[in-house]
N, CA, C, O and CB atoms as a CASP TS submission, in Angstrom:
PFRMAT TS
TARGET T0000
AUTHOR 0000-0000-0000
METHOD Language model
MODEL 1
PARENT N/A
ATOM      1  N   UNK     1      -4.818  15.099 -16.571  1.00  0.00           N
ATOM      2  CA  UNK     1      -3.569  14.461 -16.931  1.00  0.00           C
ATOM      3  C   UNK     1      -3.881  13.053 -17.451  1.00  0.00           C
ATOM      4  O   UNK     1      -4.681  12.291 -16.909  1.00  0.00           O
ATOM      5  CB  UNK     1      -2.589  14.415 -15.712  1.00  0.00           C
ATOM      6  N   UNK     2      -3.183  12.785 -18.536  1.00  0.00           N
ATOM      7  CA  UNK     2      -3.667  10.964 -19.270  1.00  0.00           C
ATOM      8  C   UNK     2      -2.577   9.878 -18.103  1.00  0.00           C
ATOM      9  O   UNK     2      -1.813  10.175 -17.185  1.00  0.00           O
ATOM     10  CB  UNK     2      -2.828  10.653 -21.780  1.00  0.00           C
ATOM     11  N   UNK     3      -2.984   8.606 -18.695  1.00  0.00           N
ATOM     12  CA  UNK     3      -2.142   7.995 -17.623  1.00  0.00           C
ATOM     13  C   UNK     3      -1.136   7.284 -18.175  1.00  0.00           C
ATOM     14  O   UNK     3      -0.886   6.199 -17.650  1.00  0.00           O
ATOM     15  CB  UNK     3      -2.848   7.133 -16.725  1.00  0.00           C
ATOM     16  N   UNK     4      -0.296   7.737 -19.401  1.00  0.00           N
ATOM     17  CA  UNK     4       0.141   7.175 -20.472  1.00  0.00           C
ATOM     18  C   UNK     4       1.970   7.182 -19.258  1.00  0.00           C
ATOM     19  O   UNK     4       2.846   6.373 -19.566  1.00  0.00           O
ATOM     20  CB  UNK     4      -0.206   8.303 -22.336  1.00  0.00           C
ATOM     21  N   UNK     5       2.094   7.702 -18.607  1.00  0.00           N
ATOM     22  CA  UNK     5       3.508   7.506 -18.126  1.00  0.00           C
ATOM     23  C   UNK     5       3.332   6.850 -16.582  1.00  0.00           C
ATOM     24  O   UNK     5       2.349   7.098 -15.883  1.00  0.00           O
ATOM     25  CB  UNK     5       4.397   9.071 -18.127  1.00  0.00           C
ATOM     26  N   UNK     6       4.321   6.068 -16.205  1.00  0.00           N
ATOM     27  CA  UNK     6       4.190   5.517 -15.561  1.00  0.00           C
ATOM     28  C   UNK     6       4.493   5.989 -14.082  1.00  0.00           C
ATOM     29  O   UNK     6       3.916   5.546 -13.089  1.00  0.00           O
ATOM     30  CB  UNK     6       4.603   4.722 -16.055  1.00  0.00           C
ATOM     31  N   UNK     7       5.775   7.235 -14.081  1.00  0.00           N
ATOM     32  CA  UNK     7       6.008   7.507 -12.899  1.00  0.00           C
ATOM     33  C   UNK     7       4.814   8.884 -12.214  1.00  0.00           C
ATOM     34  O   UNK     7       4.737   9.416 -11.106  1.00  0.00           O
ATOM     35  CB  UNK     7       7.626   7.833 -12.975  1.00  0.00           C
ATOM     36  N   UNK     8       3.899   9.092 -13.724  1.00  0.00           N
ATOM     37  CA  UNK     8       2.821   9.770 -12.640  1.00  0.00           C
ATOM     38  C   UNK     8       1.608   8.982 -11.654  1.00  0.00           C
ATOM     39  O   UNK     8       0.889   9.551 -10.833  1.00  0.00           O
ATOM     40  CB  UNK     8       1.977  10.729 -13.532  1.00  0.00           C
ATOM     41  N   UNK     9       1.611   7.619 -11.967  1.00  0.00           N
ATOM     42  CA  UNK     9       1.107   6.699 -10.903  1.00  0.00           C
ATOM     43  C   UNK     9       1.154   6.120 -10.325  1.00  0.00           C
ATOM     44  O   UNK     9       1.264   4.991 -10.804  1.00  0.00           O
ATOM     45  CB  UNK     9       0.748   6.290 -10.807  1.00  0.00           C
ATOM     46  N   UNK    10       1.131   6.185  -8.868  1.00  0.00           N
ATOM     47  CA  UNK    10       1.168   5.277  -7.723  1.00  0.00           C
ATOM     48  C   UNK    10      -0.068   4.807  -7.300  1.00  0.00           C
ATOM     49  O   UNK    10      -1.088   5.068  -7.939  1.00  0.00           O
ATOM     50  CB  UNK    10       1.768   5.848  -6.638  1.00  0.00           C
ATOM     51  N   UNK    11      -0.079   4.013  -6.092  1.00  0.00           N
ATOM     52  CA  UNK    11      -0.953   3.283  -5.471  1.00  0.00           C
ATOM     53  C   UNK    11      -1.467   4.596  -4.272  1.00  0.00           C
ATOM     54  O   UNK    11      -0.740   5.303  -3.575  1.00  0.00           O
ATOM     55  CB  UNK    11      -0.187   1.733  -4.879  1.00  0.00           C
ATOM     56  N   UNK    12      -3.320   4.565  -4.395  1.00  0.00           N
ATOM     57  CA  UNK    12      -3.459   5.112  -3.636  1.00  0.00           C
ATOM     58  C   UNK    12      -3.939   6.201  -4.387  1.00  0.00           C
ATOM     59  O   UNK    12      -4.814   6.913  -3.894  1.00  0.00           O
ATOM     60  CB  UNK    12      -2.558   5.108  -2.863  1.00  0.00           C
ATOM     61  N   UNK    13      -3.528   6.415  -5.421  1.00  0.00           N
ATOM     62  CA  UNK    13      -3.815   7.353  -6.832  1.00  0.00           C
ATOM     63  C   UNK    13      -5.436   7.534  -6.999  1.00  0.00           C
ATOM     64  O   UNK    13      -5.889   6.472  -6.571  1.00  0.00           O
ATOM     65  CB  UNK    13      -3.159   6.483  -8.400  1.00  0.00           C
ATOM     66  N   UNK    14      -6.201   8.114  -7.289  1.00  0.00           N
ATOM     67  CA  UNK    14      -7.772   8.350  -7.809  1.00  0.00           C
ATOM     68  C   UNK    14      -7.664   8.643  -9.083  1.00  0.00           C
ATOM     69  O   UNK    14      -7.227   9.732  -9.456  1.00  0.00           O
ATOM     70  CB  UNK    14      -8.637   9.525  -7.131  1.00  0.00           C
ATOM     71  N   UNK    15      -8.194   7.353 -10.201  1.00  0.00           N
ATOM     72  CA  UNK    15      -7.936   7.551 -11.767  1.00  0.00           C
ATOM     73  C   UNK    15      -9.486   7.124 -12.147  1.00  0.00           C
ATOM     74  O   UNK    15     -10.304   6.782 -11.293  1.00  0.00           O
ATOM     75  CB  UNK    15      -6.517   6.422 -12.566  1.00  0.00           C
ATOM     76  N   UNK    16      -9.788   7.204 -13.683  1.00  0.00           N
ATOM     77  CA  UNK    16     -10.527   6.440 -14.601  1.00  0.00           C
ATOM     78  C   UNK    16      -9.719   5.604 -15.529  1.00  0.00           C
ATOM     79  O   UNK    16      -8.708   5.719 -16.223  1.00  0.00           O
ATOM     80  CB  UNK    16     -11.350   7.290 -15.342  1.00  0.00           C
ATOM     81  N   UNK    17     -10.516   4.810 -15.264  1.00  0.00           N
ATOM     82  CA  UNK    17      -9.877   3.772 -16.238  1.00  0.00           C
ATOM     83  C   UNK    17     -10.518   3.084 -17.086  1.00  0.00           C
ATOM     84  O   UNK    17     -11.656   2.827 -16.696  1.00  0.00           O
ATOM     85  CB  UNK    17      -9.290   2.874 -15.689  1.00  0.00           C
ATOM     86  N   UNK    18     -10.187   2.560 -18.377  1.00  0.00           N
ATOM     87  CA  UNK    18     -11.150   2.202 -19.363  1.00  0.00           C
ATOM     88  C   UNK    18     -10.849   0.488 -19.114  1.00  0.00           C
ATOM     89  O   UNK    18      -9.793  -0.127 -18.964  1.00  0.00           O
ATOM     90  CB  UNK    18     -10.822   2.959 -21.083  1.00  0.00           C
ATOM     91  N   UNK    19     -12.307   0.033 -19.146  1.00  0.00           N
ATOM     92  CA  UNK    19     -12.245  -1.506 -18.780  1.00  0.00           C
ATOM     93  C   UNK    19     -11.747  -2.182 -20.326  1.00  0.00           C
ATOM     94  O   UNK    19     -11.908  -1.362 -21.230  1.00  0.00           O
ATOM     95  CB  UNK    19     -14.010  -2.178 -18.160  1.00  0.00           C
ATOM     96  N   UNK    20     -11.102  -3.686 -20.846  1.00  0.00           N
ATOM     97  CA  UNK    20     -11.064  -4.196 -21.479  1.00  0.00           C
ATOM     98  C   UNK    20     -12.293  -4.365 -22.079  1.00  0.00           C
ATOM     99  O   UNK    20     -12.194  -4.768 -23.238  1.00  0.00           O
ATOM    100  CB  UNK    20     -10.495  -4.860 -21.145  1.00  0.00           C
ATOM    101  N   UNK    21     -13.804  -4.136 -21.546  1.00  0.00           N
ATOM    102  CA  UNK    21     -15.023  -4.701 -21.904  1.00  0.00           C
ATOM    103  C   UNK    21     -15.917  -3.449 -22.551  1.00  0.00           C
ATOM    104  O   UNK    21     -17.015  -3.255 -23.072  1.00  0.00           O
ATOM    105  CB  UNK    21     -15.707  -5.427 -20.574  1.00  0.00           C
ATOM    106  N   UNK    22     -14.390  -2.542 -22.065  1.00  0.00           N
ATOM    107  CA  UNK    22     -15.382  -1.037 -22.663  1.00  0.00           C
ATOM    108  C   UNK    22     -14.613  -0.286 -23.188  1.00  0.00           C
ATOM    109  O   UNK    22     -14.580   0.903 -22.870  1.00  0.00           O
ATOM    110  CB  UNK    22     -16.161  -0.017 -21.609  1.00  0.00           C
ATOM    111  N   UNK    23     -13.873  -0.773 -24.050  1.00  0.00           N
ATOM    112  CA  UNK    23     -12.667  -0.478 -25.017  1.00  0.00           C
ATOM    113  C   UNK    23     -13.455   0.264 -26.329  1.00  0.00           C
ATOM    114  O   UNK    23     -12.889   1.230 -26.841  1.00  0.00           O
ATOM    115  CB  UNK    23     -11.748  -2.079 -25.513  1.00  0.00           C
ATOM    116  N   UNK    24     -14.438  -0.075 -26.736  1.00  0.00           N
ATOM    117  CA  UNK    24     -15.507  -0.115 -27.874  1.00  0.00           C
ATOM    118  C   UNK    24     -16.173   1.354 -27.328  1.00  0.00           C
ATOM    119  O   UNK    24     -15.767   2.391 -27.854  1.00  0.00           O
ATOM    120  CB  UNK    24     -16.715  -1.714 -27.885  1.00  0.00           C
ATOM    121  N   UNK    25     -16.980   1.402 -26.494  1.00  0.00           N
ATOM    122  CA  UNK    25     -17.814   2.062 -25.883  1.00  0.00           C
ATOM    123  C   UNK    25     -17.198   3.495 -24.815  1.00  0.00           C
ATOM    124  O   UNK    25     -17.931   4.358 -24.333  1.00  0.00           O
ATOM    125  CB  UNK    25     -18.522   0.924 -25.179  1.00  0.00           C
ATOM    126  N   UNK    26     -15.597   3.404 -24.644  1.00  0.00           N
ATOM    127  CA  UNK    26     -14.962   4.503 -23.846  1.00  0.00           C
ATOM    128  C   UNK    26     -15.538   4.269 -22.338  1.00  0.00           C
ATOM    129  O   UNK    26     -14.773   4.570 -21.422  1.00  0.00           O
ATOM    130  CB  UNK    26     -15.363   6.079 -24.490  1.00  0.00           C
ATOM    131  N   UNK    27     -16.338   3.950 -22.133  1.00  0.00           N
ATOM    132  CA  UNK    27     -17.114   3.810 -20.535  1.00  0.00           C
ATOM    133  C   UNK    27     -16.050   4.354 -19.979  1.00  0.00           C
ATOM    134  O   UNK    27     -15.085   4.056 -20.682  1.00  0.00           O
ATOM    135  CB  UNK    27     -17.578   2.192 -19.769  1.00  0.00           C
ATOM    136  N   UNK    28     -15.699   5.051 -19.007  1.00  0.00           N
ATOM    137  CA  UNK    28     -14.753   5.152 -17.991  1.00  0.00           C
ATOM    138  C   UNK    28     -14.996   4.539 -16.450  1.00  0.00           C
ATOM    139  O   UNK    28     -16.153   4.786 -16.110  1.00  0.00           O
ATOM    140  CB  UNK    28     -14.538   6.536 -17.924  1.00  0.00           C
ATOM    141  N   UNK    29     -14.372   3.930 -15.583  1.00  0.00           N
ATOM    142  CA  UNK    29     -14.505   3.637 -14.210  1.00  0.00           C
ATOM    143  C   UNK    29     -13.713   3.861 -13.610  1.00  0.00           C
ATOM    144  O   UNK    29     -12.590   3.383 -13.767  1.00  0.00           O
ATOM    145  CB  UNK    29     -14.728   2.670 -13.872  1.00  0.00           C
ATOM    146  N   UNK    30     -14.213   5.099 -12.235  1.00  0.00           N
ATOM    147  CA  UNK    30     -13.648   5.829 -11.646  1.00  0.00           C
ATOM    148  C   UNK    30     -13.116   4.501 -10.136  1.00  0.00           C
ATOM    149  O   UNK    30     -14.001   3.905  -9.522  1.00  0.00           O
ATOM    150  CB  UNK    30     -14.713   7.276 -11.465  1.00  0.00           C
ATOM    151  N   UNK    31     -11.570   4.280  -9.803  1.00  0.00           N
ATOM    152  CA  UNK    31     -11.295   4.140  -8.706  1.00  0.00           C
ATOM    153  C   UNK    31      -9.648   4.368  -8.258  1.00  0.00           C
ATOM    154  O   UNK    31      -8.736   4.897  -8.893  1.00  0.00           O
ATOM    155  CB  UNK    31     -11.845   2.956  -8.497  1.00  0.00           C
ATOM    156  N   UNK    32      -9.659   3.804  -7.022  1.00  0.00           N
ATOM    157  CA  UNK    32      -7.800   3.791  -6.451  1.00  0.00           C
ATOM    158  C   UNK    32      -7.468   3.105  -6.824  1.00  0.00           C
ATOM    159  O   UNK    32      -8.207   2.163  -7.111  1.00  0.00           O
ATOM    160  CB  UNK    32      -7.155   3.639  -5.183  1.00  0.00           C
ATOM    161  N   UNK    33      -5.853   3.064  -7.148  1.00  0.00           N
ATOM    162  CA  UNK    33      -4.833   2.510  -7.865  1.00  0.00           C
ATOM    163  C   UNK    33      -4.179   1.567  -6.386  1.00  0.00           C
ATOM    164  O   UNK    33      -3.562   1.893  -5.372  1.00  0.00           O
ATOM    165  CB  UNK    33      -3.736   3.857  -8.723  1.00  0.00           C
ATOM    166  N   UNK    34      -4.659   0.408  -6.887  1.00  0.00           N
ATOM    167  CA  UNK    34      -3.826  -0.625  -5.712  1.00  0.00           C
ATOM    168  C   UNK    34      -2.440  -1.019  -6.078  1.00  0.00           C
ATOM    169  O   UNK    34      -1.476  -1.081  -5.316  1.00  0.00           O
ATOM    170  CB  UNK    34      -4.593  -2.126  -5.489  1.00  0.00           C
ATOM    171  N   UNK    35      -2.479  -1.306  -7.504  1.00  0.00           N
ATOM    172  CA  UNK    35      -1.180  -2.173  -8.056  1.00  0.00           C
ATOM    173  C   UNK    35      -0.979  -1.146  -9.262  1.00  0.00           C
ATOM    174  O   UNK    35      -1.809  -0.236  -9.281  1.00  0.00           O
ATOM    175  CB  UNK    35      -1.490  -4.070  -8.596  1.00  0.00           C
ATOM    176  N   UNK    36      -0.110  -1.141 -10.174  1.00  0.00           N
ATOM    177  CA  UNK    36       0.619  -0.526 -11.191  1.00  0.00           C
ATOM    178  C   UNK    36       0.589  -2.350 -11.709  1.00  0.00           C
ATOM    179  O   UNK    36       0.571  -3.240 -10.859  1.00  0.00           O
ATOM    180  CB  UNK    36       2.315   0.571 -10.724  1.00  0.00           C
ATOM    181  N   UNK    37       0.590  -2.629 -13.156  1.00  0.00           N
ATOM    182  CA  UNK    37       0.400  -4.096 -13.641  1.00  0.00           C
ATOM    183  C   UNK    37       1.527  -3.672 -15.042  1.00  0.00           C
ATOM    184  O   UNK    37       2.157  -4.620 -15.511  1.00  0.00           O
ATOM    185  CB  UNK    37      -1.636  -4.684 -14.076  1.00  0.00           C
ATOM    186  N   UNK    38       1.745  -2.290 -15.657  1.00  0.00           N
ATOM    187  CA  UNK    38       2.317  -2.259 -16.637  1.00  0.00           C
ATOM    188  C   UNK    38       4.054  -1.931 -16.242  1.00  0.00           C
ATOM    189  O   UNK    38       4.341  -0.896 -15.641  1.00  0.00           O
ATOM    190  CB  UNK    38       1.509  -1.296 -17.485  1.00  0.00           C
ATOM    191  N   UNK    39       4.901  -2.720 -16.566  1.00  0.00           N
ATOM    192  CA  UNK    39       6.599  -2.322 -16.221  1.00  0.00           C
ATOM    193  C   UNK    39       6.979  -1.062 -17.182  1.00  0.00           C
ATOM    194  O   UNK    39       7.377  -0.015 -16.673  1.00  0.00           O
ATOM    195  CB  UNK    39       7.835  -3.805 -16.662  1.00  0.00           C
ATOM    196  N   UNK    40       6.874  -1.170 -18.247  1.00  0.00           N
ATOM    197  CA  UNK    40       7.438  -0.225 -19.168  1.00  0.00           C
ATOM    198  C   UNK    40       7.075   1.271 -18.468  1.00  0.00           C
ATOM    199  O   UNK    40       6.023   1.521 -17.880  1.00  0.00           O
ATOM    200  CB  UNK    40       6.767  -0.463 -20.761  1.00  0.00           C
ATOM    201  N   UNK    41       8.407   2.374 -18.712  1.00  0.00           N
ATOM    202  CA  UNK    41       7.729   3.230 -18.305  1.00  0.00           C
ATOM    203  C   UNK    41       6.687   4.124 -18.989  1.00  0.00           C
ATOM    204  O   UNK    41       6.471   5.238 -18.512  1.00  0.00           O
ATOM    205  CB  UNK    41       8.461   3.751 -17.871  1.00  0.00           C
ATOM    206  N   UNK    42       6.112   3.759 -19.936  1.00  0.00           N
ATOM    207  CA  UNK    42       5.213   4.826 -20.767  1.00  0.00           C
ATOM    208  C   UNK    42       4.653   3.754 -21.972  1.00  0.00           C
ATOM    209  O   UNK    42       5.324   3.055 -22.731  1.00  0.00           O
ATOM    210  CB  UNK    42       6.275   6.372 -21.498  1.00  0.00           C
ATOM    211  N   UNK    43       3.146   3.888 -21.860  1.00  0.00           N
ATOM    212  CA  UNK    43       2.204   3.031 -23.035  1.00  0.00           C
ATOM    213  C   UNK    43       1.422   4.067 -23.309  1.00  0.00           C
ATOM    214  O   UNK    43       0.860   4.786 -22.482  1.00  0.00           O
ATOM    215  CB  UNK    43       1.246   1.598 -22.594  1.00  0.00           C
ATOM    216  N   UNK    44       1.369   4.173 -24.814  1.00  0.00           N
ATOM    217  CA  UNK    44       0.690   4.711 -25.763  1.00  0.00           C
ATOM    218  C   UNK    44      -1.117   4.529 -25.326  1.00  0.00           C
ATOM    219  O   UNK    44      -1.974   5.374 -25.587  1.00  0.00           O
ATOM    220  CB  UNK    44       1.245   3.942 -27.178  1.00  0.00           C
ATOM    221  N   UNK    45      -1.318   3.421 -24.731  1.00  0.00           N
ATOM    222  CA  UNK    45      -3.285   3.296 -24.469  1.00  0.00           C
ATOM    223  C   UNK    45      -2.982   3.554 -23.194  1.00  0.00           C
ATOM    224  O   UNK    45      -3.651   2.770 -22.521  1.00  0.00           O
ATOM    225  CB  UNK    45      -4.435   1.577 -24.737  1.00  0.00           C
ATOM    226  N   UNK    46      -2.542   4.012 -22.727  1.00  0.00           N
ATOM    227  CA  UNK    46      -2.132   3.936 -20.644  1.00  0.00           C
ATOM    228  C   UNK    46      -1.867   2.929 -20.113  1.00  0.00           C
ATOM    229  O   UNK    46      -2.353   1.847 -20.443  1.00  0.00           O
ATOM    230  CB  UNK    46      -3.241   4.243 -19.519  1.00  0.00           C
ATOM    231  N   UNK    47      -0.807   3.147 -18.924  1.00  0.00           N
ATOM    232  CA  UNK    47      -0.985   1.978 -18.112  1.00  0.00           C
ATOM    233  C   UNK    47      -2.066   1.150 -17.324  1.00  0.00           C
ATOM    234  O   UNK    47      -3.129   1.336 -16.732  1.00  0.00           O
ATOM    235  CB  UNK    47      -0.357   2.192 -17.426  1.00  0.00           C
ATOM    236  N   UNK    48      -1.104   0.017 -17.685  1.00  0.00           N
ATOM    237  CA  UNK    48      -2.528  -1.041 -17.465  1.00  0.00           C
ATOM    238  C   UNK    48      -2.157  -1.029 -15.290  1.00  0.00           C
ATOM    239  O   UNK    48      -1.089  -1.293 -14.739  1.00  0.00           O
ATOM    240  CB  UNK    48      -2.195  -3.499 -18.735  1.00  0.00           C
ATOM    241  N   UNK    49      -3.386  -0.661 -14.680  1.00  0.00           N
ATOM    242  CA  UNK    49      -3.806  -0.840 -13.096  1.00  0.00           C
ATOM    243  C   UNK    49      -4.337  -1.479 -13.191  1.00  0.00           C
ATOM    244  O   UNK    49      -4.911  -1.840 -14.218  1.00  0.00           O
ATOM    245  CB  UNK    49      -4.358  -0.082 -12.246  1.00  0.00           C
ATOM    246  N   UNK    50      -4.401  -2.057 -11.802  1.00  0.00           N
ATOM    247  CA  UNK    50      -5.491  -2.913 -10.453  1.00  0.00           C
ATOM    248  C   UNK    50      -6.092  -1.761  -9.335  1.00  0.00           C
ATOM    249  O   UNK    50      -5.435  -1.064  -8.562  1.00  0.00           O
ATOM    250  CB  UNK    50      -4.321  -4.258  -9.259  1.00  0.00           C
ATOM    251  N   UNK    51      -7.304  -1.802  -9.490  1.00  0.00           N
ATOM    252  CA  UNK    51      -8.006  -1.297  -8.312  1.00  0.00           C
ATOM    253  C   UNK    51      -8.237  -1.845  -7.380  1.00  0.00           C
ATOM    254  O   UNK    51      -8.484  -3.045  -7.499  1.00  0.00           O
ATOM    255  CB  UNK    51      -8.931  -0.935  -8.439  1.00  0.00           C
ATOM    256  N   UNK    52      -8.266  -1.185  -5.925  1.00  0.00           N
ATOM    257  CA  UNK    52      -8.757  -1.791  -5.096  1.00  0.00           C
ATOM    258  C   UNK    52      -9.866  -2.375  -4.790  1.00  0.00           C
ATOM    259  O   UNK    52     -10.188  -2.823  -3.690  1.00  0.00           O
ATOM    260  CB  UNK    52      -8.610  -1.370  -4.567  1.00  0.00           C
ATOM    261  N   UNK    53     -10.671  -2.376  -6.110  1.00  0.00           N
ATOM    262  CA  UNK    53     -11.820  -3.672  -5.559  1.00  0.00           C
ATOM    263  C   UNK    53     -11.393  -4.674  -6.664  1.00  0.00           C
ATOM    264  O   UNK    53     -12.277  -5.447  -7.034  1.00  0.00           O
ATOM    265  CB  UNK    53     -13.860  -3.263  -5.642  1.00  0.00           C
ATOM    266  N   UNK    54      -9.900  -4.803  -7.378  1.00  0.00           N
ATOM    267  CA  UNK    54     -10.152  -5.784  -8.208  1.00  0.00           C
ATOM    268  C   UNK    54     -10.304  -5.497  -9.415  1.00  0.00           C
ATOM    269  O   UNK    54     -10.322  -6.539 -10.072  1.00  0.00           O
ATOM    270  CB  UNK    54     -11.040  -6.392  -7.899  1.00  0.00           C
ATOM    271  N   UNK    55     -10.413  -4.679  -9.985  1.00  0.00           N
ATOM    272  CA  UNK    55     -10.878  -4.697 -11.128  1.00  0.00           C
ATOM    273  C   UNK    55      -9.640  -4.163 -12.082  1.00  0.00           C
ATOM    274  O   UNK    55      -9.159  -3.113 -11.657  1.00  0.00           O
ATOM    275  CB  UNK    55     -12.176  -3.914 -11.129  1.00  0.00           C
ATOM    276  N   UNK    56      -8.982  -4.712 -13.375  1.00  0.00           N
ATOM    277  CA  UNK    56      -7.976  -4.300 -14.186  1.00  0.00           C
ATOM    278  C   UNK    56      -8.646  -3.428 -15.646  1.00  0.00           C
ATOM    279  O   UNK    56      -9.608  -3.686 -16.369  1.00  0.00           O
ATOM    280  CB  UNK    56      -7.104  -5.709 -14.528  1.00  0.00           C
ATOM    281  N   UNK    57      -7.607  -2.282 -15.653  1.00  0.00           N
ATOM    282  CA  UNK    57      -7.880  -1.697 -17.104  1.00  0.00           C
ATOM    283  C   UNK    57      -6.648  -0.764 -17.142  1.00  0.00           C
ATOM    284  O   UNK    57      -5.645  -1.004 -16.472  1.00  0.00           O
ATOM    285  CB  UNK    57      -9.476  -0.821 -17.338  1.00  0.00           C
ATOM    286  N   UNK    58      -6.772   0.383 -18.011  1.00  0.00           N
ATOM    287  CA  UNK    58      -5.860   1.171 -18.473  1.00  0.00           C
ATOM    288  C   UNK    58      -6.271   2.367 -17.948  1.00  0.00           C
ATOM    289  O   UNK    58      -7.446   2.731 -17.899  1.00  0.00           O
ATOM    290  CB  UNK    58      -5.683   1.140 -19.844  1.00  0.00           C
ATOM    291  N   UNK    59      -5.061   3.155 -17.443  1.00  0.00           N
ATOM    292  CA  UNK    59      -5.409   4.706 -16.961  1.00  0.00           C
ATOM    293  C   UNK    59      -6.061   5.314 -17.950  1.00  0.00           C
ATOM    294  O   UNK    59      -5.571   4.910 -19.005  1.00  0.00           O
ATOM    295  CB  UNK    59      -4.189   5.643 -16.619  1.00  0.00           C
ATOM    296  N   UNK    60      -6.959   6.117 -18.161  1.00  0.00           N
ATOM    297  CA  UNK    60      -7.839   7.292 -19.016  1.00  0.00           C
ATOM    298  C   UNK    60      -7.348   8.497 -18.814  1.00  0.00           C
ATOM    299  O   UNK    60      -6.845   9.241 -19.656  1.00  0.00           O
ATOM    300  CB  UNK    60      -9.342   7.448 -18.656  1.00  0.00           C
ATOM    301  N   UNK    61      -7.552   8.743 -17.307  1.00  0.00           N
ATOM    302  CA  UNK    61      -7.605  10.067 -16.733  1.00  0.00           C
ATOM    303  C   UNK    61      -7.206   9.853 -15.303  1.00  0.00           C
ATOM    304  O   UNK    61      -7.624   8.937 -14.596  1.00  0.00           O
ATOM    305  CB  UNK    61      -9.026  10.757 -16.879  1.00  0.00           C
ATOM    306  N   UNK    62      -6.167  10.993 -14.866  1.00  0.00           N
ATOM    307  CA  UNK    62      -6.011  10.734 -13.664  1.00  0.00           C
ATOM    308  C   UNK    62      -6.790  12.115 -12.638  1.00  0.00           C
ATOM    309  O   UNK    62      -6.936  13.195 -13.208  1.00  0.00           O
ATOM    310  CB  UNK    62      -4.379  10.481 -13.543  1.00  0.00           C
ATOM    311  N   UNK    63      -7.113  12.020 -11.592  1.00  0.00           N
ATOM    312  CA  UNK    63      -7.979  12.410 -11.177  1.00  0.00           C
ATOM    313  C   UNK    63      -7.033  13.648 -10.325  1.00  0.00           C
ATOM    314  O   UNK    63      -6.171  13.367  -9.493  1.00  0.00           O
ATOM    315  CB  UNK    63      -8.877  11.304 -10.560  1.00  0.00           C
ATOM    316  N   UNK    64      -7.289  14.617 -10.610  1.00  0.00           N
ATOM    317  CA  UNK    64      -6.742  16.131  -9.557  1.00  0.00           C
ATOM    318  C   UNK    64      -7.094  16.547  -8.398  1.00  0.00           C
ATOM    319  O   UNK    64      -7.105  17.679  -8.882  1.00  0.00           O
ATOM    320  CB  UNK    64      -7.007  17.352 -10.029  1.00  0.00           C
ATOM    321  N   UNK    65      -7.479  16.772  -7.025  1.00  0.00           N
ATOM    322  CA  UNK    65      -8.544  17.172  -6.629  1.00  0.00           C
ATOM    323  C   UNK    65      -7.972  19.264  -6.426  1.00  0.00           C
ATOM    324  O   UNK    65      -8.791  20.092  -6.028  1.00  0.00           O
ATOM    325  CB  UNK    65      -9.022  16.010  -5.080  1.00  0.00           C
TER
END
């Protein structure tokens, strides 16, 4: 599932997310969703998260188990 809408993510969530620094390169980094940072309900590059160690980017992929 992409992370382009907003009410499929909450906190607590297991996503990838593409860093600002790896926008170029796709890198993905896998963690939990602490904060939701984007209001609108739906962005075209994904919503922009906070992970719980800190770190901000845009949903990629959200994680199924």
């Amino acid at each position: 599932m992409n992370g382009q809408n907003r009410s499929d993510i909450y906190p607590g969530l297991e996503v990838e997310i593409i860093l600002k620094k790896d926008q170029r390169s796709g890198k993905l980094t896998r963690g939990i969703v602490k904060d939701l940072l984007t209001s609108s309900a739906y962005h075209s590059r994904g919503i922009k998260v906070r992970l719980e160690d800190g770190q901000v980017g845009r949903v990629a992929e959200i994680i199924e188990d």
